[in-house]
N, C-alpha and C positions, 0 to 999 in steps of 0.2 A: 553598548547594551546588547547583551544575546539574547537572542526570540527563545521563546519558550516552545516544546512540541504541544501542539493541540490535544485536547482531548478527545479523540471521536472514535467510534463503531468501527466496527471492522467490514459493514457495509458500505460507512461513508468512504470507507478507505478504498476499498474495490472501486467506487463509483470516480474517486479523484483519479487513478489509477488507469482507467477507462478513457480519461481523456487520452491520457499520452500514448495509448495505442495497446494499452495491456487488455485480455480478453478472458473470462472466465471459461476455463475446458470442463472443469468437474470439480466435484462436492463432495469430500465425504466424511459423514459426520457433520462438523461444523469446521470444516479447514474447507477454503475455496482455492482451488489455483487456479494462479493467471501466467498467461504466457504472453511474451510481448507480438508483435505483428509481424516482425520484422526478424527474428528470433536471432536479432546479435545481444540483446540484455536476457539477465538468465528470470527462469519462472520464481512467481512468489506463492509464496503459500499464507492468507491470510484467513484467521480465526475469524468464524462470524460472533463476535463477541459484543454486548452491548458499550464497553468499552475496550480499549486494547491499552496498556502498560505501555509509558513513555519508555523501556528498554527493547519492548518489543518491534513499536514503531519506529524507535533510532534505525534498528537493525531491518527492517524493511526496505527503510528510505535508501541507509546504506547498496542493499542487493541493488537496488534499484536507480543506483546510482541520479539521485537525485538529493538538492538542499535542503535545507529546512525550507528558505524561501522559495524556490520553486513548487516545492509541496503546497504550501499555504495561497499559492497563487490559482492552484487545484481546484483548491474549495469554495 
């Protein structure tokens, strides 16, 4: 059975994102980036969007090199 991506915010996404050590630098507009702590993962740029497109958040997870399940373990 494959998981399905979630549907969430592009706040919820910053906040799951936050755990694992990503940190919001600046805003602008409605794109937020995050850069990681440790800056060996590269930065994300995420839409403050009331939802964000299952293509858009594949492709986040991707940069972000993390799973579907670990993402969902996030939230």
């Amino acid at each position: 059975m494959t998981l399905r991506l979630p549907r969430i915010s592009g706040r919820d996404a910053v906040k799951a994102f936050s755990k694992i050590g990503y940190r919001a630098i600046r805003q602008r507009g409605s794109h937020i980036r995050l850069v990681h702590t440790d800056s060996k993962r590269i930065p994300l740029m995420i839409p403050d969007h009331a939802e964000l497109s299952v293509g858009l958040l594949r492709r986040i997870l991707r940069d972000a090199d993390l799973s579907l399940d670990e993402f969902q373990q996030l939230l």
